[in-house]
FIROFI-184227 format. One line per field, with one value per residue (C-alpha): x, y, z; residue in one letter. Coordinates in steps of 0.5 Angstrom, whole numbers. Each point is the difference from the previous one (the first is absolute). Example, Ala and Ser with C-alpha at 12.3 -4.5 7.8 and 13.67 -1.06 7.14 Angstrom:
% FIROFI-184227
u <- 25,2
v <- -9,7
w <- 16,-2
r <- A,S
END
This chain:
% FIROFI-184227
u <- 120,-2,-6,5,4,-8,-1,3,-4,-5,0,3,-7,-4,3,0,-8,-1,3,-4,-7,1,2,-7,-3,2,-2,-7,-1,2,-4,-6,1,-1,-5,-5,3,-2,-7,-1,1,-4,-6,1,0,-7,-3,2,-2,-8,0,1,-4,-6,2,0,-7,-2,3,-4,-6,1,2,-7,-4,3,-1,-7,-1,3,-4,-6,2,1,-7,-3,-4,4,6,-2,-4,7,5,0,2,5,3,0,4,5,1,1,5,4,7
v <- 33,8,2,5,-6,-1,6,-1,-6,2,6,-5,-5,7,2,-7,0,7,-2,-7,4,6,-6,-3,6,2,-8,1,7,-4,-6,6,3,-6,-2,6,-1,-7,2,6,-6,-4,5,1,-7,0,5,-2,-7,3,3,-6,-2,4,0,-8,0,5,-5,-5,3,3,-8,-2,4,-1,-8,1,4,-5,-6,5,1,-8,-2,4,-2,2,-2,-6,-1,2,-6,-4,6,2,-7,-1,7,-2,-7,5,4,-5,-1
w <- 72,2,-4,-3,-3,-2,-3,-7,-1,2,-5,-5,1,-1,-6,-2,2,-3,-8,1,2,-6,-5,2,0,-8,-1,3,-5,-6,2,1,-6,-4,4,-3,-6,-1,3,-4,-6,5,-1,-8,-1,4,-4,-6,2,2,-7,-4,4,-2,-6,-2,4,-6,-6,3,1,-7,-3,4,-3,-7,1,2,-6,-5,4,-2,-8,0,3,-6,-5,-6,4,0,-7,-2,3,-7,-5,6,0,-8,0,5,-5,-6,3,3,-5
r <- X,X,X,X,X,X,X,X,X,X,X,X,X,X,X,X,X,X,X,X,X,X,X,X,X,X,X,X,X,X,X,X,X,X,X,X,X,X,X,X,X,X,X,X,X,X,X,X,X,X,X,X,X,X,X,X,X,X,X,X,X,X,X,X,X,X,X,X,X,X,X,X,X,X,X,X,X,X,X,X,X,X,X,X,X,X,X,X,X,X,X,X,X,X,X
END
């Protein structure tokens, strides 16, 4: 066979080649474009995640202090004294 003869293949495995290449390439820009939205949310979820964070490290340290103050109201003396009267009105109030 003549590398005329050739010629049309040749073309033909070019063009072949070249629709192949261009599909890959617009499938590679979609898989890009999802890529940065998905690291976009990536990010978002991130920050929302550092947030939450400093924010439950703030209810704990409130729930702390407020767990110390009741301990130091039931280690007073009136607290203590009371105990009865406080055991006999929960008897009463019972239906």
């Amino acid at each position: 066979m003549s590398l005329r003869e050739q010629q049309p293949e040749l073309e033909q495995e070019d063009d072949t080649t070249l629709a192949v290449t261009d599909s890959t390439l617009r499938r590679l820009d979609v898989a890009k474009g999802r890529e940065k939205h998905l690291t976009e949310q990536v990010d978002k979820l991130e920050r929302r995640l550092l947030e939450k964070e400093k924010e439950l490290t703030g209810l704990q340290r409130e729930l702390k202090n407020r767990s110390e103050a009741v301990g130091e109201i039931q280690r007073t003396f009136s607290w203590r004294v009371t105990k009865p009267l406080r055991a006999v009105r929960r008897l009463l109030s019972r239906p």
